[in-house]
BALOBA-1460 file (C-alpha; in Angstrom, 3 decimals):
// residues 339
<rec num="1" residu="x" x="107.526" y="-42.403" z="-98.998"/>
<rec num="2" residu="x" x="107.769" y="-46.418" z="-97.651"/>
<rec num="3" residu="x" x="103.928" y="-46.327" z="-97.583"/>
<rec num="4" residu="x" x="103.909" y="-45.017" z="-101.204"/>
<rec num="5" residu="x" x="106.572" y="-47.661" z="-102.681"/>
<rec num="6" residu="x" x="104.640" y="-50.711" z="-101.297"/>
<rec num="7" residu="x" x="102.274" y="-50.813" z="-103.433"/>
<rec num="8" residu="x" x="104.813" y="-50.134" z="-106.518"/>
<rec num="9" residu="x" x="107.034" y="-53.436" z="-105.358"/>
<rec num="10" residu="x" x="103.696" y="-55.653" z="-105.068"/>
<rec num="11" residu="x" x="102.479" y="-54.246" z="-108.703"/>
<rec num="12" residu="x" x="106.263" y="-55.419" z="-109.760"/>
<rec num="13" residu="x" x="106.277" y="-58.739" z="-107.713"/>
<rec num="14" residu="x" x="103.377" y="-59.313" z="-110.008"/>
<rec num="15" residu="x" x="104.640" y="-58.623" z="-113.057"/>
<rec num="16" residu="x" x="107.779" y="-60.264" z="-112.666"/>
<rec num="17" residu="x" x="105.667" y="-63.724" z="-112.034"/>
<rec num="18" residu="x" x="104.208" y="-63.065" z="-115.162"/>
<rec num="19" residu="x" x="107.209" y="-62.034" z="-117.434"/>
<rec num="20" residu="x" x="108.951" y="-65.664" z="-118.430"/>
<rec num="21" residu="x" x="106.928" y="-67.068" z="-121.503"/>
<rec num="22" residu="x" x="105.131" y="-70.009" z="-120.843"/>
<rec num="23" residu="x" x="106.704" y="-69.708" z="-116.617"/>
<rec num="24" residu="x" x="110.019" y="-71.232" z="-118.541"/>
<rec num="25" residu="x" x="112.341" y="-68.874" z="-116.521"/>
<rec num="26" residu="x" x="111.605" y="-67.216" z="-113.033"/>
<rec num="27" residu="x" x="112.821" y="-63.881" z="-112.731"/>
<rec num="28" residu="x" x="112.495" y="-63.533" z="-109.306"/>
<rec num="29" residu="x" x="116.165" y="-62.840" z="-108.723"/>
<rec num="30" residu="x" x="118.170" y="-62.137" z="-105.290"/>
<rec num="31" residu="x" x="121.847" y="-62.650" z="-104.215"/>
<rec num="32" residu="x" x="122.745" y="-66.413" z="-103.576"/>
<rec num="33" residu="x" x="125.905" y="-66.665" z="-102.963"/>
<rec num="34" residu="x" x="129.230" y="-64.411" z="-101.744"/>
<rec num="35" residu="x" x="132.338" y="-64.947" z="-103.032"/>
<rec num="36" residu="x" x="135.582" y="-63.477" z="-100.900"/>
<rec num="37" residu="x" x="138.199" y="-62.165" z="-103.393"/>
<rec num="38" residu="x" x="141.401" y="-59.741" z="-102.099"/>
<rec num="39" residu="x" x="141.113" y="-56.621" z="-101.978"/>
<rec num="40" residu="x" x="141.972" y="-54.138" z="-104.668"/>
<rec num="41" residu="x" x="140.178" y="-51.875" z="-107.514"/>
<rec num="42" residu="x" x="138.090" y="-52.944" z="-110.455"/>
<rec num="43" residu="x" x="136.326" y="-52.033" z="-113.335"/>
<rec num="44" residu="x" x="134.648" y="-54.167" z="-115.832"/>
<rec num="45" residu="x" x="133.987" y="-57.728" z="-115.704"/>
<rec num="46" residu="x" x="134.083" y="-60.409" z="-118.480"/>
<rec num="47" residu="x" x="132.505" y="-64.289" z="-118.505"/>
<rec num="48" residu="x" x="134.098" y="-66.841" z="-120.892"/>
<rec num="49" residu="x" x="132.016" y="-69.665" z="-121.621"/>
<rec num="50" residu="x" x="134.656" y="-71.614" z="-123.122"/>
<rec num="51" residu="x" x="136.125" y="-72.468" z="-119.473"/>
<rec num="52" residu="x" x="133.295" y="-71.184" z="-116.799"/>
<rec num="53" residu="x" x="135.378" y="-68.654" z="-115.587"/>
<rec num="54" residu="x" x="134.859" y="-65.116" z="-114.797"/>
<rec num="55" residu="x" x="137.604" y="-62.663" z="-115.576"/>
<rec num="56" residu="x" x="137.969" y="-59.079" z="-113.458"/>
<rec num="57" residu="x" x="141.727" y="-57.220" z="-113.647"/>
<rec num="58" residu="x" x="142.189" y="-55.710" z="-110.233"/>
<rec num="59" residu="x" x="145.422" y="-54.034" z="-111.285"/>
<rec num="60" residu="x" x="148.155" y="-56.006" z="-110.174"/>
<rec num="61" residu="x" x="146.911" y="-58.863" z="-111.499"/>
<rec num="62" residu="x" x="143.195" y="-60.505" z="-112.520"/>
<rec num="63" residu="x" x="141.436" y="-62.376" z="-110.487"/>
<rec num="64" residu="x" x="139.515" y="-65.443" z="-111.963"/>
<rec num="65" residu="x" x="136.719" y="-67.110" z="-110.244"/>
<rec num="66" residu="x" x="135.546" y="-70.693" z="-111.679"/>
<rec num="67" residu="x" x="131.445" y="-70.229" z="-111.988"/>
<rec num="68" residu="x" x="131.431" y="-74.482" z="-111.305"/>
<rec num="69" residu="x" x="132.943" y="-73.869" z="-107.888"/>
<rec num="70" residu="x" x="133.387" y="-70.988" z="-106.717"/>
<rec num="71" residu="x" x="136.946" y="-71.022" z="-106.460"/>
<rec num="72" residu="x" x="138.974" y="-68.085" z="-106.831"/>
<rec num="73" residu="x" x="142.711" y="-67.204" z="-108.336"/>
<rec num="74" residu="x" x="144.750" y="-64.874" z="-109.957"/>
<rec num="75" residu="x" x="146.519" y="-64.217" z="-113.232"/>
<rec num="76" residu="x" x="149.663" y="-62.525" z="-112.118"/>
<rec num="77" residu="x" x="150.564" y="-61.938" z="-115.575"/>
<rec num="78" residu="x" x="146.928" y="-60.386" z="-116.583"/>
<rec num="79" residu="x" x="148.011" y="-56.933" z="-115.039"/>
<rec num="80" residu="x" x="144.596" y="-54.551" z="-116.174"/>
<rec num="81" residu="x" x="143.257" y="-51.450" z="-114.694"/>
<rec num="82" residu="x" x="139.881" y="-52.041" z="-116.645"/>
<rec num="83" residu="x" x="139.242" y="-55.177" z="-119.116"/>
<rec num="84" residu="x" x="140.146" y="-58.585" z="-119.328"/>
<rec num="85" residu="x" x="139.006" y="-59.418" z="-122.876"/>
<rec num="86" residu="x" x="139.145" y="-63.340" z="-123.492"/>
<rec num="87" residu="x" x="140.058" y="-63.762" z="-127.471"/>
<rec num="88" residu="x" x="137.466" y="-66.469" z="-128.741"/>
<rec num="89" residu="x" x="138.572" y="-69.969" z="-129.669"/>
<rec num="90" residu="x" x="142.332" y="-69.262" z="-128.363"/>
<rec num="91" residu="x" x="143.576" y="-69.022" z="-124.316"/>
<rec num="92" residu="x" x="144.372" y="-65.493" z="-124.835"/>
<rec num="93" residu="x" x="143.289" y="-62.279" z="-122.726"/>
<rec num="94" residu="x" x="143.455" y="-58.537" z="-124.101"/>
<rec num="95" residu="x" x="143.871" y="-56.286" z="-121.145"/>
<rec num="96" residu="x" x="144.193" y="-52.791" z="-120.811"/>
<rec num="97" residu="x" x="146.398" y="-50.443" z="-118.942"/>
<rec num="98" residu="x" x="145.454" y="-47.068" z="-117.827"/>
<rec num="99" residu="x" x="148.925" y="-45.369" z="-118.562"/>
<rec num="100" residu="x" x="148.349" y="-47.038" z="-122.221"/>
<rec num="101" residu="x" x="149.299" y="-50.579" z="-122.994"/>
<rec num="102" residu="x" x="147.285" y="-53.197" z="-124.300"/>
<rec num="103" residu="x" x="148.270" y="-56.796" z="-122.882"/>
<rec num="104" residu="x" x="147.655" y="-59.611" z="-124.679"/>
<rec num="105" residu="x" x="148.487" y="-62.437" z="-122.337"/>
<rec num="106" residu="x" x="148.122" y="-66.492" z="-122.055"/>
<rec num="107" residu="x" x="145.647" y="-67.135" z="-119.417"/>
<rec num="108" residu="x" x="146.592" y="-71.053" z="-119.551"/>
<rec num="109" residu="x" x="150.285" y="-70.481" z="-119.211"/>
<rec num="110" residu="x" x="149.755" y="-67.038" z="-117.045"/>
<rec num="111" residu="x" x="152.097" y="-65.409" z="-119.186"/>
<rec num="112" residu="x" x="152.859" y="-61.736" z="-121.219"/>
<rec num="113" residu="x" x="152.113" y="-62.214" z="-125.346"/>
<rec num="114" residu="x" x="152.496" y="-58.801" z="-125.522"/>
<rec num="115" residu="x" x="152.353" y="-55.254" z="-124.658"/>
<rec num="116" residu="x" x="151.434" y="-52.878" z="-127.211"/>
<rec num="117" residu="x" x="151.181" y="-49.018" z="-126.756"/>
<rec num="118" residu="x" x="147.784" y="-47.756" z="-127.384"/>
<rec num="119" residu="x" x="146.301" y="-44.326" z="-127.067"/>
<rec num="120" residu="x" x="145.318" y="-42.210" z="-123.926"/>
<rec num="121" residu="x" x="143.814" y="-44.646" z="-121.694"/>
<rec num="122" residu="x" x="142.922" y="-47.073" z="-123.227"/>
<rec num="123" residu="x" x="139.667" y="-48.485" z="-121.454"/>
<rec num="124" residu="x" x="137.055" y="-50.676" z="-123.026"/>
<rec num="125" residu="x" x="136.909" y="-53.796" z="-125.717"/>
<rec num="126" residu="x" x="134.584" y="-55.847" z="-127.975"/>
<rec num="127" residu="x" x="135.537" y="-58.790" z="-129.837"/>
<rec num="128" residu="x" x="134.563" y="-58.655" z="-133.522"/>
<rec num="129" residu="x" x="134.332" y="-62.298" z="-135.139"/>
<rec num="130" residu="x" x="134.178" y="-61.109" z="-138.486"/>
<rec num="131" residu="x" x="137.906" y="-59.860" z="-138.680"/>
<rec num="132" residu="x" x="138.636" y="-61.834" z="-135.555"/>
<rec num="133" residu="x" x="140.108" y="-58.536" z="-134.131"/>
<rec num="134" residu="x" x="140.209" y="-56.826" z="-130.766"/>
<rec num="135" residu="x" x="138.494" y="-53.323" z="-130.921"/>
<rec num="136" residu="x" x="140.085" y="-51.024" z="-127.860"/>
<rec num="137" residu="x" x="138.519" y="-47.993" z="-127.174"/>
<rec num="138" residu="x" x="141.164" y="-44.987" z="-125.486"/>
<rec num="139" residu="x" x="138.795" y="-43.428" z="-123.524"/>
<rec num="140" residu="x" x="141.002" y="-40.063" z="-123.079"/>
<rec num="141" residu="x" x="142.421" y="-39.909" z="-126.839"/>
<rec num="142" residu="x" x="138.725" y="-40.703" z="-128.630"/>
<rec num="143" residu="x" x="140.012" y="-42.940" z="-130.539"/>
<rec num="144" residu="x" x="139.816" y="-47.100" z="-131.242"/>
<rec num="145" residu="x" x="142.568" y="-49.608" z="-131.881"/>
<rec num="146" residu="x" x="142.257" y="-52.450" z="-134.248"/>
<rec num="147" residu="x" x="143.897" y="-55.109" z="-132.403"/>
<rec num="148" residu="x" x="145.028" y="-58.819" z="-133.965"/>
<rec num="149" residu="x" x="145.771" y="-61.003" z="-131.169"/>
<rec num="150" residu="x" x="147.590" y="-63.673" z="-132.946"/>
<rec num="151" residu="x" x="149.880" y="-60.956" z="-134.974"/>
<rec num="152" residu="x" x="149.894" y="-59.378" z="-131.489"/>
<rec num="153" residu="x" x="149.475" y="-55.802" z="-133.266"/>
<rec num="154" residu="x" x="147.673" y="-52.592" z="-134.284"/>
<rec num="155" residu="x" x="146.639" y="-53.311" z="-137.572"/>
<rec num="156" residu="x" x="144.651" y="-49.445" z="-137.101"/>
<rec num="157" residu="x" x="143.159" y="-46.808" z="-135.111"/>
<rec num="158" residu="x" x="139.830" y="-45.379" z="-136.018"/>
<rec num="159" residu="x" x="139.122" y="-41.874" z="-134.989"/>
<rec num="160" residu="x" x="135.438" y="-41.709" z="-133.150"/>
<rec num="161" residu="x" x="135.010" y="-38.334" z="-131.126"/>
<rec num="162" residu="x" x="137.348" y="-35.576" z="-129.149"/>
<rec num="163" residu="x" x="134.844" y="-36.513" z="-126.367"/>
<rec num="164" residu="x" x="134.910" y="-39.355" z="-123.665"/>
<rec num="165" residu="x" x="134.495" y="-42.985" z="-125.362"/>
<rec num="166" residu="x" x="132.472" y="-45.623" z="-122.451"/>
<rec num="167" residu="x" x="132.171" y="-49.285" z="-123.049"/>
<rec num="168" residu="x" x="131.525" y="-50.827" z="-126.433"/>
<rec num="169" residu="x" x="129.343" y="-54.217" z="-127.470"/>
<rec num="170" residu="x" x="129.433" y="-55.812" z="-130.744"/>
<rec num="171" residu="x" x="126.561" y="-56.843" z="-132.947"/>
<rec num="172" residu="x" x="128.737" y="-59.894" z="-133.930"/>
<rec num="173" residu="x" x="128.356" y="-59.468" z="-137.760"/>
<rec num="174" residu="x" x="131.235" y="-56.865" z="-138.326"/>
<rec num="175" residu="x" x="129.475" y="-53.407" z="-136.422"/>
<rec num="176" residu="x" x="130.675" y="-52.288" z="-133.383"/>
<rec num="177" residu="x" x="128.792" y="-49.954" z="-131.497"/>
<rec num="178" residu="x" x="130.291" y="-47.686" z="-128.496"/>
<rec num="179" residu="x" x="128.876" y="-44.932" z="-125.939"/>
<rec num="180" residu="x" x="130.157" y="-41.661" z="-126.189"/>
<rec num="181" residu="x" x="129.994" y="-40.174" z="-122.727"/>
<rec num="182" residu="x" x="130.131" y="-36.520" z="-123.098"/>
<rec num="183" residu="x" x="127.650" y="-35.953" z="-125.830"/>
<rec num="184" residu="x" x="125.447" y="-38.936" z="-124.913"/>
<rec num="185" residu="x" x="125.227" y="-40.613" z="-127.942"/>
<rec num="186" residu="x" x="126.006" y="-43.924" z="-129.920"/>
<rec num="187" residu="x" x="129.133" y="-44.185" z="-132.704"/>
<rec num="188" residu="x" x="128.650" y="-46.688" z="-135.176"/>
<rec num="189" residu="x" x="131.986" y="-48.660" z="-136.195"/>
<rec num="190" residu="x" x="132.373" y="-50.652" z="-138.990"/>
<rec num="191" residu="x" x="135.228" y="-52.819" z="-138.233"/>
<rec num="192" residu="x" x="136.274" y="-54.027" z="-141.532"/>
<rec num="193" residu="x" x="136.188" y="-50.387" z="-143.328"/>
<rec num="194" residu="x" x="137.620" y="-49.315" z="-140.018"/>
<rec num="195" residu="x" x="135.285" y="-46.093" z="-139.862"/>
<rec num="196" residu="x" x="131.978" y="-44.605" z="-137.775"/>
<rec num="197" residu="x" x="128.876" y="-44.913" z="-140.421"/>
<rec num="198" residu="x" x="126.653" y="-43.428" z="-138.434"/>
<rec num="199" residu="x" x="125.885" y="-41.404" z="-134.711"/>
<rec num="200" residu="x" x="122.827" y="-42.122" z="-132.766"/>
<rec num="201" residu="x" x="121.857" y="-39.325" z="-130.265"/>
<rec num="202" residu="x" x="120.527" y="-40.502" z="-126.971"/>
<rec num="203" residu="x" x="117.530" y="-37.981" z="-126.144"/>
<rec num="204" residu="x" x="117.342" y="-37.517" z="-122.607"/>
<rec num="205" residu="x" x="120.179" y="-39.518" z="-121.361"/>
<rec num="206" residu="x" x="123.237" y="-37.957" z="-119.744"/>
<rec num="207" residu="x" x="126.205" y="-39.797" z="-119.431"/>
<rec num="208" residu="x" x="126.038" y="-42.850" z="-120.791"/>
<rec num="209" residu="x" x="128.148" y="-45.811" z="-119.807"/>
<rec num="210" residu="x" x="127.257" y="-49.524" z="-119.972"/>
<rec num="211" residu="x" x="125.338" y="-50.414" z="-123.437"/>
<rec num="212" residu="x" x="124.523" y="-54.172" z="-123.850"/>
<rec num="213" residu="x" x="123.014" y="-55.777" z="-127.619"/>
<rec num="214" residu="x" x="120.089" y="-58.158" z="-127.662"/>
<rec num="215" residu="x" x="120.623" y="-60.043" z="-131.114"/>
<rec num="216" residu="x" x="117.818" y="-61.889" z="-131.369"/>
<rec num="217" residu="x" x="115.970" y="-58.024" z="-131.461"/>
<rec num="218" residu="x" x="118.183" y="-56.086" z="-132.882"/>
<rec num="219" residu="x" x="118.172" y="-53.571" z="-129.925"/>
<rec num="220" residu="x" x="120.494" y="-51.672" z="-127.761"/>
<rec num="221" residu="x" x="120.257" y="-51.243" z="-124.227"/>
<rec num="222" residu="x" x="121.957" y="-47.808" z="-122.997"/>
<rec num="223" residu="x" x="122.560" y="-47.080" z="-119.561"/>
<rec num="224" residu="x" x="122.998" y="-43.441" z="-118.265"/>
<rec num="225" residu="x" x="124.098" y="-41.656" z="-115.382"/>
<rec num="226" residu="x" x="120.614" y="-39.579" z="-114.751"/>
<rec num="227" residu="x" x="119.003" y="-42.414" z="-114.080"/>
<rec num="228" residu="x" x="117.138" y="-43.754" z="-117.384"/>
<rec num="229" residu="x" x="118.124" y="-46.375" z="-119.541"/>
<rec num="230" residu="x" x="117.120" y="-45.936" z="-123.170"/>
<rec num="231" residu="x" x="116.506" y="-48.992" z="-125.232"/>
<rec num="232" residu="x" x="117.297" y="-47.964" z="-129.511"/>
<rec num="233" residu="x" x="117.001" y="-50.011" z="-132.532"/>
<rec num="234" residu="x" x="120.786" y="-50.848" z="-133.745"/>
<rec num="235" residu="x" x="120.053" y="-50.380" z="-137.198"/>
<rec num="236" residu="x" x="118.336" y="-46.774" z="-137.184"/>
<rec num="237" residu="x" x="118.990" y="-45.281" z="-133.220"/>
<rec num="238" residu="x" x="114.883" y="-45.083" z="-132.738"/>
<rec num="239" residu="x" x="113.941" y="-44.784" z="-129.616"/>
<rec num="240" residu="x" x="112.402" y="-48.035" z="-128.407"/>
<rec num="241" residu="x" x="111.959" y="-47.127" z="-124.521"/>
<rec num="242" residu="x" x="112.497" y="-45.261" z="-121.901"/>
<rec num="243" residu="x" x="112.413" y="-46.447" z="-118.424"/>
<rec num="244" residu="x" x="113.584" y="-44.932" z="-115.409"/>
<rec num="245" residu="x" x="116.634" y="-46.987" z="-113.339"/>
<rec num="246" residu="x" x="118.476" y="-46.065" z="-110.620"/>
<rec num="247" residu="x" x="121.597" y="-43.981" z="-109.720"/>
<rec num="248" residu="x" x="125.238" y="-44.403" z="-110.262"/>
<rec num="249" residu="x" x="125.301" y="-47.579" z="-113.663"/>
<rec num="250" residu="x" x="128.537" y="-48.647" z="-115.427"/>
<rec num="251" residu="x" x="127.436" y="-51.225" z="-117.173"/>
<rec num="252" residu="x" x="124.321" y="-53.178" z="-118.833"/>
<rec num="253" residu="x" x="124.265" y="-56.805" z="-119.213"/>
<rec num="254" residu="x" x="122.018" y="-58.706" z="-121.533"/>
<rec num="255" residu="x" x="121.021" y="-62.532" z="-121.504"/>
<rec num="256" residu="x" x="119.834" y="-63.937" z="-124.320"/>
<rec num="257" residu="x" x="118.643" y="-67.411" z="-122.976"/>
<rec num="258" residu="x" x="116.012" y="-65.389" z="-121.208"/>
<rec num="259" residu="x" x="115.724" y="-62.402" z="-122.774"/>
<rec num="260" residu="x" x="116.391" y="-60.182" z="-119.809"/>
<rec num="261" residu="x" x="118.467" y="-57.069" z="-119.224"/>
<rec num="262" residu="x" x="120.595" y="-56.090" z="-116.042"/>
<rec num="263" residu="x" x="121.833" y="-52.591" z="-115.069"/>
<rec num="264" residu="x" x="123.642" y="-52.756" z="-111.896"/>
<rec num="265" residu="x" x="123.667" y="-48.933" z="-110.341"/>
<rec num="266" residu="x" x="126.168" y="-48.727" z="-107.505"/>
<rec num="267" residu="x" x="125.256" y="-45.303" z="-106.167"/>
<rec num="268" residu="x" x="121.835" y="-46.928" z="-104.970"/>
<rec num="269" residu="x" x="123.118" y="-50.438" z="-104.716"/>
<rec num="270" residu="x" x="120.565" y="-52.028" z="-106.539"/>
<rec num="271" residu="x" x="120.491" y="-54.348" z="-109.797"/>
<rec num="272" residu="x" x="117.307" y="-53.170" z="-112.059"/>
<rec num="273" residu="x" x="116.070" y="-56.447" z="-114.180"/>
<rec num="274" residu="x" x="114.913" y="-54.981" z="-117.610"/>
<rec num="275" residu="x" x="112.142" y="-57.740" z="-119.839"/>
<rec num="276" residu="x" x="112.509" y="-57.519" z="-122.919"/>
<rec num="277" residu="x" x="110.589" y="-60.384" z="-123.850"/>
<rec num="278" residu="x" x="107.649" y="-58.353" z="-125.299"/>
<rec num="279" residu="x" x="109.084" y="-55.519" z="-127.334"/>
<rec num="280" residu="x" x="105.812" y="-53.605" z="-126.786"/>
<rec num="281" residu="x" x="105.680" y="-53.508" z="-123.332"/>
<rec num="282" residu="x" x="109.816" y="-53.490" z="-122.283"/>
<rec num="283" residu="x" x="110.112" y="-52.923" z="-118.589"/>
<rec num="284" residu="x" x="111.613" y="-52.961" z="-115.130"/>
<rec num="285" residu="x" x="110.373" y="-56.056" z="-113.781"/>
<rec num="286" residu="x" x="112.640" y="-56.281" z="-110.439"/>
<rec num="287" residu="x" x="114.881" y="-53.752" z="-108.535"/>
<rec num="288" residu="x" x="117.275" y="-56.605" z="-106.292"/>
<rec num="289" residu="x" x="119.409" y="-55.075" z="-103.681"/>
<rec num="290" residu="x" x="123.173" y="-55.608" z="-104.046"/>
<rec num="291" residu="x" x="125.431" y="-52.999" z="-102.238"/>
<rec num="292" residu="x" x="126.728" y="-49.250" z="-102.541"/>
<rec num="293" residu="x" x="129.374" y="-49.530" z="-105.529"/>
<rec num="294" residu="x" x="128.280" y="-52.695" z="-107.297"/>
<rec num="295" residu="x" x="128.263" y="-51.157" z="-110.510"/>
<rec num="296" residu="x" x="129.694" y="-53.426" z="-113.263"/>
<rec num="297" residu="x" x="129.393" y="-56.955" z="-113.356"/>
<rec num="298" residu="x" x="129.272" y="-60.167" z="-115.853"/>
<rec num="299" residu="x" x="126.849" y="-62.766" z="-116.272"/>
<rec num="300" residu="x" x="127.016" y="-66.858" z="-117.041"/>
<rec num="301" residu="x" x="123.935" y="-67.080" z="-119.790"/>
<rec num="302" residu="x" x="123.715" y="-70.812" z="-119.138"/>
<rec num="303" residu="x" x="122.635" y="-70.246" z="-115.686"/>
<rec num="304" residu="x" x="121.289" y="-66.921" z="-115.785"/>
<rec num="305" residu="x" x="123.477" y="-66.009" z="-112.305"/>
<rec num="306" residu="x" x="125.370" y="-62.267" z="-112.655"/>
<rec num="307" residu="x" x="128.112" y="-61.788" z="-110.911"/>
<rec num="308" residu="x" x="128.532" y="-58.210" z="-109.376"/>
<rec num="309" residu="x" x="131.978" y="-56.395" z="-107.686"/>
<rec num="310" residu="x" x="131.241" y="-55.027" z="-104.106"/>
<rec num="311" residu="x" x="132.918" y="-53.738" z="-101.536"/>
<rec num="312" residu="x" x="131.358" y="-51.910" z="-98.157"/>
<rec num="313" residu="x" x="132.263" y="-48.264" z="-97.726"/>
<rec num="314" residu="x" x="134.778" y="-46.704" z="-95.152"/>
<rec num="315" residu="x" x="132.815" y="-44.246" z="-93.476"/>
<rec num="316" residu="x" x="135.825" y="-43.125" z="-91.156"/>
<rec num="317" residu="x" x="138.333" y="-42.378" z="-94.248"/>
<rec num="318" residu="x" x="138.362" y="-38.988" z="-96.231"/>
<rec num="319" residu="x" x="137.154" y="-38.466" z="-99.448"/>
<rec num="320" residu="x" x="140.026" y="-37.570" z="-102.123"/>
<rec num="321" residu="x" x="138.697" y="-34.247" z="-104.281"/>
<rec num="322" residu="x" x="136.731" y="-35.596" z="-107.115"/>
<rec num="323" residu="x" x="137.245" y="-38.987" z="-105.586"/>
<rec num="324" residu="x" x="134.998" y="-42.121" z="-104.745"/>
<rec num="325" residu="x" x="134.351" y="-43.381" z="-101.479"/>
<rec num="326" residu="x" x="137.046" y="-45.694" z="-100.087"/>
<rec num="327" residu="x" x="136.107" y="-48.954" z="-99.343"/>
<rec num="328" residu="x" x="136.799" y="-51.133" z="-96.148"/>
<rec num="329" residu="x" x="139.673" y="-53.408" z="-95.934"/>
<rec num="330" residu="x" x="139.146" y="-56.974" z="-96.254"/>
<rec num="331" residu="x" x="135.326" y="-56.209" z="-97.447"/>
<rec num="332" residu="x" x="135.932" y="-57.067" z="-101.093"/>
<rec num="333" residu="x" x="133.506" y="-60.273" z="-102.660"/>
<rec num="334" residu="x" x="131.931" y="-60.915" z="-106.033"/>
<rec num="335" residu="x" x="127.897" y="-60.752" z="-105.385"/>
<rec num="336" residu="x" x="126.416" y="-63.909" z="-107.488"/>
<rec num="337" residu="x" x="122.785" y="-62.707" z="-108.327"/>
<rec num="338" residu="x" x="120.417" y="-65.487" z="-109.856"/>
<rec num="339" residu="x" x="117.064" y="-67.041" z="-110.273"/>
């Protein structure tokens, strides 16, 4: 199979030194740097540019790496089992708890705002700047809360599905769109009539979890767990593409400075780098090893570097029933990925 793949990688070598309009960005992307964070669990991973700092809750606390120099720390007060959200235009973080708060918390000051009790697990978030609200999705309960961070409440919940809700990305002009897991499709929210206007099936795709929004297009990128990411139009659901990726995604990434797409896959430890610079021809341009479990990740648009959880497997433990691997003590570092 080696001898058959060779030829494949030089055909994509190619076509990556092609892809960047006018040679303005190289996408010839590999790790460049390892950054040594304690060990613990995590899930998703935020960036905010407002202070160069990357946000992932390891559930005790958050740690916080500054993209200008590598440094790492910790928000004791940012307890999360799966988002750090940072609020725009304010020093506030909405995190959420797996047993069912939302946290809104002071990352300047490193203190609690406030908890608020939220559905059944409450797992993903977008930020909607229209109604300056915090949309949580309860992964468990299938439903969203409308969060204000400076009332530090509910103002709703939106029913979506009875099925399994996956990570949401907002179109920035009041729509919020959200995978549903189970049924592999796409709910539509409208934030300020606080309803779903519309369902976009996924054709082919099973499971999906990351989905990432290229403005500029207009276009959703949809990772799923068979291996294919589908790219739709927001606006309709068409089917744009369809392009094979590897195993084990929880998230997609999308920078718009270069007009690239990222789908880290941690079953096959490997980042797939998606152009979509020519809408006709959308494709994967670059597979970049990262490591077994580097799944989720966030990424700094102003330098174009991703920054990817990993952790090396413990071979010698058991697997729990239904479980994940268990990783290796004192193996835990943030991969940065770049150009």
């Amino acid at each position: 199979m080696a001898a058959m793949r060779y030829p494949l990688l030089v055909l994509l070598s190619a076509v990556s030194a092609l892809a960047s309009p006018s040679g303005a960005f190289a996408t010839d992307y590999k790790v460049v740097d390892r950054i040594k964070v304690p060990d613990g669990g995590f899930d998703y991973a935020t960036f905010n540019p407002a202070t160069n700092q990357v946000y992932m809750p390891r559930g005790a606390f958050t740690t916080v790496i500054d993209v200008k120099t590598n440094k790492v720390s910790q928000l004791a007060s940012a307890a999360g089992d799966h988002i750090a959200l940072p609020v725009p235009g304010t020093s506030l973080l909405v995190l959420t708890q797996r047993q069912g708060t939302i946290r809104i918390v002071d990352a300047v000051k490193d203190t609690i705002v406030a908890d608020l009790t939220g559905g059944k697990n409450p797992n993903s978030a977008a930020y909607d700047p229209i109604s300056k609200t915090v949309v949580v999705f309860n992964k468990e309960s299938g439903d969203a809360a409308v969060v204000d961070p400076l009332q530090r409440k509910i103002v709703a919940t939106i029913p979506i599905s009875p099925n399994t809700l996956e990570f949401p990305v907002s179109d920035g002009t009041g729509k919020v769109y959200d995978n549903i897991e189970t049924t592999a499709e796409i709910a539509v929210i409208d934030v300020k009539a606080r309803k779903i206007t519309r369902h976009f099936k996924l054709g082919g795709c099973e499971g999906p979890s990351g989905l990432a929004y290229a403005a500029a297009s207009r276009l959703l990128i949809a990772a799923c767990g068979n291996g294919i990411a589908k790219v739709v139009r927001a606006d309709t659901g068409k089917e744009v593409a369809s392009l094979a990726i590897g195993h084990g995604p929880d998230a997609a990434l999308y920078d718009p400075v270069r007009k690239l797409a990222f789908i880290p896959c941690g079953r096959d430890g490997v980042l797939e780098v998606i152009s979509m610079q020519d809408l006709s021809h959308i494709a994967v341009i670059q597979h970049v090893q990262t490591e077994q479990g580097s799944r989720t990740g966030t990424i700094d648009p102003a330098t174009g570097r991703l920054y990817l959880m990993a952790s090396k497997p413990d071979l010698t433990a058991k697997i729990p029933p239904g479980g994940r691997v268990p990783r290796l003590a004192g193996s835990w570092q943030v991969l940065v990925v770049g150009p």
